[in-house]
Backbone as numpy.savetxt, mean C-alpha at the origin, in Angstrom:
# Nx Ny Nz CAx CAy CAz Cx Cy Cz
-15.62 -28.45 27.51 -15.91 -27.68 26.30 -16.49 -26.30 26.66
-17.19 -25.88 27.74 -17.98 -25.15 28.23 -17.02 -23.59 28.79
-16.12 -24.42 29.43 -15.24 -23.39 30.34 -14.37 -23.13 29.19
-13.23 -23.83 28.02 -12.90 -23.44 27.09 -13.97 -22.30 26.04
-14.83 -22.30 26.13 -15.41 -21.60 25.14 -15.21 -20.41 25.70
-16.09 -20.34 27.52 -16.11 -19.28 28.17 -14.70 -18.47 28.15
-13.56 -19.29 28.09 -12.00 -18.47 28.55 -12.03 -18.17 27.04
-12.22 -18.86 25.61 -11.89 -18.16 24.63 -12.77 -16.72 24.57
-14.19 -16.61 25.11 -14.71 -15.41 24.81 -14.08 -14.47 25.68
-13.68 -14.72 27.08 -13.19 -13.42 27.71 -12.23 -12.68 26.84
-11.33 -13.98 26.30 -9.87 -13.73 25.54 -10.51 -12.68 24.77
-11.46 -12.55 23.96 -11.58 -12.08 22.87 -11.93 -10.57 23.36
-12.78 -10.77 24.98 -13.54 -9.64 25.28 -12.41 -8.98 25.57
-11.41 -8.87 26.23 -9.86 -8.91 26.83 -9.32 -7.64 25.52
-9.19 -8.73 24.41 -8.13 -8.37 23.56 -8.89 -7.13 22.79
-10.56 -7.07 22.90 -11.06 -6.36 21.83 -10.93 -4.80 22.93
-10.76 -4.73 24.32 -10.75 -3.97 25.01 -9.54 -3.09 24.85
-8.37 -4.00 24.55 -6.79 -3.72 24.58 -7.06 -2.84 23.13
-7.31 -3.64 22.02 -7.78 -2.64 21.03 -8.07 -1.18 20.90
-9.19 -1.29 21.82 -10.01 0.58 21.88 -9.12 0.88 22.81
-8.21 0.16 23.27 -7.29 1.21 24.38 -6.26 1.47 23.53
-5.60 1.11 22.52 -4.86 2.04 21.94 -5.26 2.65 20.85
-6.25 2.29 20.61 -6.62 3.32 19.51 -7.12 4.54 20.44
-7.45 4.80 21.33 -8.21 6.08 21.92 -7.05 6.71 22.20
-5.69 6.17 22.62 -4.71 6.71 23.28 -3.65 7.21 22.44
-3.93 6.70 21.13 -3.06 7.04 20.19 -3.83 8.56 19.77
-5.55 8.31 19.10 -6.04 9.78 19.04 -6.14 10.77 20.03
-5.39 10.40 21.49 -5.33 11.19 22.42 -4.10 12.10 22.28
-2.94 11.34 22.22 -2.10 11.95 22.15 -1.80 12.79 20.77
-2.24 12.22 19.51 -1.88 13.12 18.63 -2.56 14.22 18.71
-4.57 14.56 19.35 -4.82 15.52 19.66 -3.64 16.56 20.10
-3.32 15.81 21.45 -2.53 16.88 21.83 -1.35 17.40 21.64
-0.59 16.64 20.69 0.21 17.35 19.52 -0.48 18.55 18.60
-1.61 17.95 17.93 -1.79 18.67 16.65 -2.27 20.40 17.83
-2.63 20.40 18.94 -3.12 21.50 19.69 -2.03 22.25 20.63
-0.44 21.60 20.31 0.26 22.31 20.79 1.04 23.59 19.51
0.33 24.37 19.76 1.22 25.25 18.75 2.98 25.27 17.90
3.89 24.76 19.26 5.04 24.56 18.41 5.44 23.06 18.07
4.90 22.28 18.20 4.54 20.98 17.96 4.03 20.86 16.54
3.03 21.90 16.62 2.40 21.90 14.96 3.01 22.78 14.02
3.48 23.30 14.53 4.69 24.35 13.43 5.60 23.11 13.09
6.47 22.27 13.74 6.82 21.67 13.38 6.53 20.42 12.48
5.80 19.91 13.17 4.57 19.19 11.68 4.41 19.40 10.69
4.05 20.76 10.64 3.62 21.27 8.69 4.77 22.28 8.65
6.06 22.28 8.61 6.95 23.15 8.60 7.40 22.31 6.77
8.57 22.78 6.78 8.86 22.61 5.17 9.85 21.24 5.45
10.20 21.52 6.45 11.69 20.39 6.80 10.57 19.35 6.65
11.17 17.87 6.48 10.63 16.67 6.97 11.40 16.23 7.64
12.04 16.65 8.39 12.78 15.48 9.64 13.13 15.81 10.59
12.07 16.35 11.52 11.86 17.28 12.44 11.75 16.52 13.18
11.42 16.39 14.78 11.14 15.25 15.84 10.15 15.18 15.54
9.13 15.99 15.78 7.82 15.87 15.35 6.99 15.17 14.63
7.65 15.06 13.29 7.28 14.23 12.21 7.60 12.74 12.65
9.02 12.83 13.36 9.32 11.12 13.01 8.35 10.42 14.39
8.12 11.20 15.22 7.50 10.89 16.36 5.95 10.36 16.10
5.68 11.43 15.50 4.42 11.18 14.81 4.24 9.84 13.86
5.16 9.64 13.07 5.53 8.49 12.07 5.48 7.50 13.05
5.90 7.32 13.74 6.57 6.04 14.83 5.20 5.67 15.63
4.38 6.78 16.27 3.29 6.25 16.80 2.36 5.70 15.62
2.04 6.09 14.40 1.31 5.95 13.51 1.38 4.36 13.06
3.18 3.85 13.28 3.42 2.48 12.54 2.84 1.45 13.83
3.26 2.13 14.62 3.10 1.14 15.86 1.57 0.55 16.54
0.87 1.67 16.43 -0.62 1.84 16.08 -1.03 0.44 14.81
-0.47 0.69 13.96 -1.25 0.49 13.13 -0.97 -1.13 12.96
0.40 -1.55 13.56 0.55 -2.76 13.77 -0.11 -3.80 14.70
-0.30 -2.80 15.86 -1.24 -3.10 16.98 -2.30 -3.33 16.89
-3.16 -2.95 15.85 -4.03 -2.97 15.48 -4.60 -4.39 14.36
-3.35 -5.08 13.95 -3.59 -5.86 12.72 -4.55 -6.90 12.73
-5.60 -7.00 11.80 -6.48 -7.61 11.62 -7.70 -7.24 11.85
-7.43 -5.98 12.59 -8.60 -4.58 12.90 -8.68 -4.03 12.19
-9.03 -4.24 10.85 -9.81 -3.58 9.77 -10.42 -1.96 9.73
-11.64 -2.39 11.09 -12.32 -1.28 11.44 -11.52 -0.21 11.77
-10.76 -0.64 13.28 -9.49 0.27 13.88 -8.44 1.29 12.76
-8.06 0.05 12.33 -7.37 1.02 11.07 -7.73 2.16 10.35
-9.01 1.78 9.90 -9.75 2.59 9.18 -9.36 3.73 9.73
-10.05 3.98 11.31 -10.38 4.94 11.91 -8.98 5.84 11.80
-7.80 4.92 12.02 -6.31 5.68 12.29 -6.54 6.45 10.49
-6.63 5.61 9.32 -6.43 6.58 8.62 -7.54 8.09 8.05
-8.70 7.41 8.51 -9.46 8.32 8.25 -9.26 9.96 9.14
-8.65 9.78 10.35 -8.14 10.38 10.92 -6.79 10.83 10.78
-5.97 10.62 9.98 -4.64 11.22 9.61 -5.31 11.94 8.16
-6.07 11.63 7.55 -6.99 12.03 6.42 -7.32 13.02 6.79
-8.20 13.35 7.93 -9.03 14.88 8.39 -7.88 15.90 9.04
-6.38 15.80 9.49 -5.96 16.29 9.74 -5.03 16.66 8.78
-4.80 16.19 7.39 -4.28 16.66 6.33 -2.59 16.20 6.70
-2.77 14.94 7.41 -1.34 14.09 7.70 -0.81 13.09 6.65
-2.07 12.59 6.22 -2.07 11.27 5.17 -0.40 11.96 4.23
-0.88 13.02 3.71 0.28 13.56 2.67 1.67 13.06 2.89
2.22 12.74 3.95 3.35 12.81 3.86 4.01 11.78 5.77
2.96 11.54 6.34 3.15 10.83 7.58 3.73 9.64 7.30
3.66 9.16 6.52 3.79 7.86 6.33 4.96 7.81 5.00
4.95 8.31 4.42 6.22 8.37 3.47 8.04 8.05 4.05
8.15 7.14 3.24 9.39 6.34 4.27 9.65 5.61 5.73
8.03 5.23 6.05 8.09 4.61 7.22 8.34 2.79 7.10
8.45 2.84 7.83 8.57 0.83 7.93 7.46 0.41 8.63
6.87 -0.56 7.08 5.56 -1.39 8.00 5.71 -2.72 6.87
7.32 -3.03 6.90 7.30 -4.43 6.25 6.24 -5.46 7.29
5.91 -6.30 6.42 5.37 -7.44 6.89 4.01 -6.93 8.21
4.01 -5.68 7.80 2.05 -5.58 8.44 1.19 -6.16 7.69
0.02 -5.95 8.70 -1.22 -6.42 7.87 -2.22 -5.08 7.91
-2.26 -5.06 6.32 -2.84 -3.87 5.84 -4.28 -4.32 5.40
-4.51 -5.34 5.28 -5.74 -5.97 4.41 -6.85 -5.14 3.99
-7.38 -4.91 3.27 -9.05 -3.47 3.15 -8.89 -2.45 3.83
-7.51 -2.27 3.86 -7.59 -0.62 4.46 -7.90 0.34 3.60
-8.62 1.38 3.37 -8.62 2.59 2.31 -7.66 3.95 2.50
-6.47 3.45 1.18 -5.29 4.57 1.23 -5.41 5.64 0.73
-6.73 5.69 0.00 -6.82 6.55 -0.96 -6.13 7.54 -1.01
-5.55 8.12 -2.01 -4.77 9.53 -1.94 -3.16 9.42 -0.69
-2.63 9.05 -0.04 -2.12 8.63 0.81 -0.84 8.39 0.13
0.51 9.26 0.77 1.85 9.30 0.28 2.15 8.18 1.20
2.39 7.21 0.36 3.56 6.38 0.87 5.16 5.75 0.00
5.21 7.11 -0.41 6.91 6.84 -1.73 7.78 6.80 -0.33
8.84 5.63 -1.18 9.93 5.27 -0.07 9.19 4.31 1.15
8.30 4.32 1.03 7.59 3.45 2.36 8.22 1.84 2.23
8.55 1.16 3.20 8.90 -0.20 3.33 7.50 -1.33 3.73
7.09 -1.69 2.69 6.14 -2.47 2.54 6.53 -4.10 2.36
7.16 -4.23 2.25 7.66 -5.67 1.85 7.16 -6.57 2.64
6.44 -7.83 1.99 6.33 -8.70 2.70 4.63 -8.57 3.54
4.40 -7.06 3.32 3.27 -6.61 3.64 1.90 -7.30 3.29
0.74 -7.39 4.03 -0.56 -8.05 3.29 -1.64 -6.81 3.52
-1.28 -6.27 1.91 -2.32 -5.67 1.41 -3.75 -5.58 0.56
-3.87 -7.01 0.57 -4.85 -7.74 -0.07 -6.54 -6.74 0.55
-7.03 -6.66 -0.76 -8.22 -6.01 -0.82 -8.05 -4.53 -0.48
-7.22 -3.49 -0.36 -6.99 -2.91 -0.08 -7.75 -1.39 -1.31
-7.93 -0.64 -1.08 -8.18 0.40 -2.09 -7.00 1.48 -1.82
-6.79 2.03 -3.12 -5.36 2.79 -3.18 -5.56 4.00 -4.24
-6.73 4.37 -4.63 -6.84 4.92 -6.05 -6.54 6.31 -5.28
-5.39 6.23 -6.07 -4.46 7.95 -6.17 -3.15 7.86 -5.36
-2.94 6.69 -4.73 -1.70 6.51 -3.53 -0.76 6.95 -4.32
0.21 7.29 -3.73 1.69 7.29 -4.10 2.10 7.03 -3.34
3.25 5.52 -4.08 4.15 4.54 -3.68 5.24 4.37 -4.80
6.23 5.58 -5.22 7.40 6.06 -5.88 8.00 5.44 -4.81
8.88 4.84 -5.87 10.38 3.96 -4.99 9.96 3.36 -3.54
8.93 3.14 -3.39 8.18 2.15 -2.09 8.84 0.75 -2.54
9.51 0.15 -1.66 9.49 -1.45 -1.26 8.26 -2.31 -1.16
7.70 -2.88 -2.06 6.30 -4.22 -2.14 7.23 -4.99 -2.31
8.45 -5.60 -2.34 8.73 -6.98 -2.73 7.90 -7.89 -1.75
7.48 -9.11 -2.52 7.13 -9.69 -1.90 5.73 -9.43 -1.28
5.19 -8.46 -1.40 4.12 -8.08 -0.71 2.82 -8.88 -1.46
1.32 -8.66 -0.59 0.09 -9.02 -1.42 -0.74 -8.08 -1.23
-0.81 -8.01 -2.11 -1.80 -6.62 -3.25 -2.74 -7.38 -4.11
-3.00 -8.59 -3.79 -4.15 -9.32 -4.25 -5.46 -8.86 -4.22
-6.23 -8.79 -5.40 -7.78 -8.07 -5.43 -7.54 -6.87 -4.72
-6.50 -5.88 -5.19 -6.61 -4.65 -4.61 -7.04 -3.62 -5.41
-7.44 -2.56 -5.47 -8.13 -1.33 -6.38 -6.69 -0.22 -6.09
-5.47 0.09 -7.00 -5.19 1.01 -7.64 -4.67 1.48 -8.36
-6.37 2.35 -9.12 -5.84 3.11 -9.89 -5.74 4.40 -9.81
-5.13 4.73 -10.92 -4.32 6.04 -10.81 -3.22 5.92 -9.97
-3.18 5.09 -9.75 -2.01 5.17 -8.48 -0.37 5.53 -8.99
0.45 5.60 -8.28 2.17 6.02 -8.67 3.22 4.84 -8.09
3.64 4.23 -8.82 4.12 3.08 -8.84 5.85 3.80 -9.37
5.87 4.55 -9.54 7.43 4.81 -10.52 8.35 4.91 -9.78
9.59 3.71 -10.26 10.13 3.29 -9.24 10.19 2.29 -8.14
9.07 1.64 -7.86 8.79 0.52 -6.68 9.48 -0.68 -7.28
9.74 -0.94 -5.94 9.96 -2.06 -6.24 9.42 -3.59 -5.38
8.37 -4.31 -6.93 7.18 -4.79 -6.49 7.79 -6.14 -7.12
9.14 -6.45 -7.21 9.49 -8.06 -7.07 8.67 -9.25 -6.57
8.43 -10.09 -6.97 7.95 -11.49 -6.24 6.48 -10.67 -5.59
6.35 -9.60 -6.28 4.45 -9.46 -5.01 3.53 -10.10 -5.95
2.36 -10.25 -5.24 1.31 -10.90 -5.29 -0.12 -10.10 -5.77
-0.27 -9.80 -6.94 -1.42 -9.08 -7.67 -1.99 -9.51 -9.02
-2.56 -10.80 -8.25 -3.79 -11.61 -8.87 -5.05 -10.68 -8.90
-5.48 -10.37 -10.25 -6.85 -9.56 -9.80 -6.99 -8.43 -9.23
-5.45 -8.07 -9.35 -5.44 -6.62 -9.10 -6.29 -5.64 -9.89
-6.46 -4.44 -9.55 -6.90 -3.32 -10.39 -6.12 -1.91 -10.59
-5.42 -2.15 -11.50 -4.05 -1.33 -11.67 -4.27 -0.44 -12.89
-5.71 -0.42 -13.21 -5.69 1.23 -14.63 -5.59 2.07 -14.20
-4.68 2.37 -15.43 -4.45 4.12 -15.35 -3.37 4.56 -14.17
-3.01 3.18 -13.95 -1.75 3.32 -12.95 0.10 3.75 -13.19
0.75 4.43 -13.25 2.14 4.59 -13.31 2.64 4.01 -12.67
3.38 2.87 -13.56 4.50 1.91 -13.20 5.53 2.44 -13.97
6.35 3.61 -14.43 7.59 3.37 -14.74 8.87 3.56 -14.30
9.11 2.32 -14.24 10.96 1.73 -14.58 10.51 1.00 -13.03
9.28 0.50 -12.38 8.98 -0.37 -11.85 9.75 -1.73 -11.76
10.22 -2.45 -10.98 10.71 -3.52 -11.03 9.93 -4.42 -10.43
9.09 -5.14 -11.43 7.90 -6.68 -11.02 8.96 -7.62 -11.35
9.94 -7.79 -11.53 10.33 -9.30 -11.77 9.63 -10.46 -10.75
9.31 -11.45 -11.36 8.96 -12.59 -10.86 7.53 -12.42 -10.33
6.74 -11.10 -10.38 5.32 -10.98 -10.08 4.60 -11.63 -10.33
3.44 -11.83 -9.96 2.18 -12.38 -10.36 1.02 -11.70 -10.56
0.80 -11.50 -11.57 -0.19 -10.03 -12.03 -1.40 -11.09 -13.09
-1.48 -12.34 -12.67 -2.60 -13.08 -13.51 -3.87 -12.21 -13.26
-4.77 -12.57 -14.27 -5.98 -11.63 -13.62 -6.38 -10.25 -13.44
-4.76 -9.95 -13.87 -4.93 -7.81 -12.99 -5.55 -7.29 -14.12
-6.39 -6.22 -14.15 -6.78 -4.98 -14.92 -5.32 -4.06 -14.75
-4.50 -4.34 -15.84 -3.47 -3.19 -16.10 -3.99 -2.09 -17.48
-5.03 -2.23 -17.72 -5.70 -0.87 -18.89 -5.16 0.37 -18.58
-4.44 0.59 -19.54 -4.25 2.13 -19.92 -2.82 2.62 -18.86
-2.41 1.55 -18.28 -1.38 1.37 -17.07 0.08 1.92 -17.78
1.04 2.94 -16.95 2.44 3.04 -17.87 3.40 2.16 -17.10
3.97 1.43 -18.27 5.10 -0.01 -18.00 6.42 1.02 -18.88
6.22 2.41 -18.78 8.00 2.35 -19.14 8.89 2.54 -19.20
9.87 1.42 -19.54 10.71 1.10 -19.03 10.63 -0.10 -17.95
9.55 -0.35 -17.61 9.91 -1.44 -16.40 9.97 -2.45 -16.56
10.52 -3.34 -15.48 11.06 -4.45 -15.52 10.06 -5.34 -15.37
9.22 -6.81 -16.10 8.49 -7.57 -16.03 8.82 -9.04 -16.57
10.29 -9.12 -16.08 10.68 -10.48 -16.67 10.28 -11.54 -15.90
10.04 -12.84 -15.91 9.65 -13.59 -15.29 8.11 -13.49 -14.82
7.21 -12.68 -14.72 5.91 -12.16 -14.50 4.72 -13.05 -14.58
4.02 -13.34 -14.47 2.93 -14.27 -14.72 1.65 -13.49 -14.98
1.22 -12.81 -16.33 0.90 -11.87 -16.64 -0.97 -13.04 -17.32
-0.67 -14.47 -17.34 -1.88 -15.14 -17.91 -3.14 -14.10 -17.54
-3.84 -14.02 -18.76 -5.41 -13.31 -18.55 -5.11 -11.89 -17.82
-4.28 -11.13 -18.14 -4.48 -9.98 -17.70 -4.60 -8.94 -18.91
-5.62 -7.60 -17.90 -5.69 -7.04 -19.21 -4.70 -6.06 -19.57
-4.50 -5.72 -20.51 -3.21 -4.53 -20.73 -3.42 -3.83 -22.22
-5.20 -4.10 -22.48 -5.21 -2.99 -23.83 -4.98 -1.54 -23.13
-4.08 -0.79 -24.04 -4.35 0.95 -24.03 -2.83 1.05 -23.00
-2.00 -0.01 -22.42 -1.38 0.28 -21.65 0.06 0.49 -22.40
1.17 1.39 -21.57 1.84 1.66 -22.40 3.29 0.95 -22.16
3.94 0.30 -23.19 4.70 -0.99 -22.78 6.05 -0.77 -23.13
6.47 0.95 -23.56 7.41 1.40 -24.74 8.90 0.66 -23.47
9.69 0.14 -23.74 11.22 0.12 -23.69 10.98 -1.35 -21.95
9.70 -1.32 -22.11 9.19 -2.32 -20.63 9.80 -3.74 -21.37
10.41 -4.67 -20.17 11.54 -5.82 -20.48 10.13 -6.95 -20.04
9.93 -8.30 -21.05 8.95 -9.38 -20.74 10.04 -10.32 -20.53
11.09 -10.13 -20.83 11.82 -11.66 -20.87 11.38 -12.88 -19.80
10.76 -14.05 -20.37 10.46 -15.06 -20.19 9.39 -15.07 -19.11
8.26 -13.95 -19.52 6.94 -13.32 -18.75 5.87 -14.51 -19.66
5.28 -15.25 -18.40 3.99 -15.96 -18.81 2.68 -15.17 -19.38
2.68 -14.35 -20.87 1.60 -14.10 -21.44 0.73 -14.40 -21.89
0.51 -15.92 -21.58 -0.28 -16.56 -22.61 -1.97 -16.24 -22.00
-2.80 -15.83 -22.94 -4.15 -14.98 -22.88 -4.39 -13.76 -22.53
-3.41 -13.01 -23.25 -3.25 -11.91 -22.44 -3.79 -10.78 -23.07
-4.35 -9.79 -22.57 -5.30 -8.84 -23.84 -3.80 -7.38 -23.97
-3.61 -7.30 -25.10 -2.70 -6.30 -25.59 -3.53 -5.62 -26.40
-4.41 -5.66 -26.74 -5.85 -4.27 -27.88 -5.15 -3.24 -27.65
-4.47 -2.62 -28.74 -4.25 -1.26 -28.36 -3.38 -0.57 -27.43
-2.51 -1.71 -26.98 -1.21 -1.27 -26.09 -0.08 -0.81 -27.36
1.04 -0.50 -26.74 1.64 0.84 -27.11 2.91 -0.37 -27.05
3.15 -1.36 -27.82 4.44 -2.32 -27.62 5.41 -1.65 -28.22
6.04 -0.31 -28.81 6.96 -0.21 -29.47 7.99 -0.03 -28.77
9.60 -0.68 -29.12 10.88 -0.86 -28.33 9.97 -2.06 -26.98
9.43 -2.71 -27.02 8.94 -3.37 -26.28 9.38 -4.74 -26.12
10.31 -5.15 -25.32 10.92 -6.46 -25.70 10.01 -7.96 -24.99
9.40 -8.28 -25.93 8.23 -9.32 -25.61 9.11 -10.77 -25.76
């Protein structure tokens, strides 16, 4: 029992080492991108599909995969694409189906077109993200915070947002079919046009939210707060 414990702690001492080694090496090298002059012209140039960018994109996903379940680590990667005024647009159309995103803070953070699917974003904060025509199928966004966020267009099939916190969020022409949104704060949220058939909407709130031309067909509403939502052309 003794020597097992001892080999699980090296493991851990091992793996937590491998950790700070790519995270230092990843802020190493983008340093020395962001400090090569035509490197950074290319970066903030107008094009998006420069080497630069996708290079940049590619270390960013790979990083951040490497990292999964490193909470802390993560942080650091985005707080740091944050101070360099990368967040905007680094990550927009990248592939990080089936990462683990868990309590990361996106705040403000373009990710439209991003491939999320399958992703675990549970606990996550997002207030102001944009995720236009982003892939969540399937994803968990369970007990996550966003609002204000940009949803128009995603497509958030079969995801998982129990207890979400989705006011004041733009969802339209969103496709939730088969979601699970029990529990969510959708207040003051725009549904329209979108798709919410099949949905499991029990106990969620949705006074003030706007529901004009949004499809429920055969959506589990039962306890559901509508105060002051906007159902007209609303097919319930």
């Amino acid at each position: 029992m003794e020597t097992e414990l001892r080999a699980k702690t090296e493991e851990n001492i091992v793996q937590e080492q491998l950790r700070e080694a790519a995270l230092t090496a990843y802020i190493d090298r983008m340093t020395d991108i962001l400090m090569n002059s035509e490197r950074w012209s290319e970066l903030f140039s107008d094009q998006n599909d420069t080497n630069t960018i996708y290079v940049v994109s590619l270390l960013t996903t790979t990083v951040l995969r490497r990292l999964e379940n490193d909470t802390k680590r993560q942080g650091y990667i985005f707080s740091f694409l944050s101070d360099a005024s990368l967040l905007d647009f680094i990550l927009s159309g990248a592939k990080l189906n089936n990462a683990n995103l868990s309590y990361v803070d996106l705040y403000n953070a373009n990710l439209s077109f991003t491939d999320l699917g399958c992703a675990n974003l549970s606990g996550a904060k997002g207030t102001s993200t944009i995720l236009s025509d982003a892939n969540l199928s399937g994803t968990n966004l369970s007990g996550t915070n966003f609002t204000y966020a940009n949803f128009n267009g995603a497509n958030l099939s079969g995801a998982f947002l129990e207890y979400a916190d989705l006011s004041n969020a733009y969802l339209i022409y969103a496709n939730l079919l088969d979601a699970n949104l029990s529990g969510a704060n959708l207040s003051c949220a725009n549904f329209n046009g979108a798709n919410l058939c099949f949905t499991n909407l029990v106990d969620a709130n949705l006074c003030f939210a706007n529901l004009e031309e949004a499809r429920f067909g055969y959506a589990n509403v039962s306890f559901v707060n509508l105060e002051n939502a906007l159902p007209r052309k609303c097919q319930l």
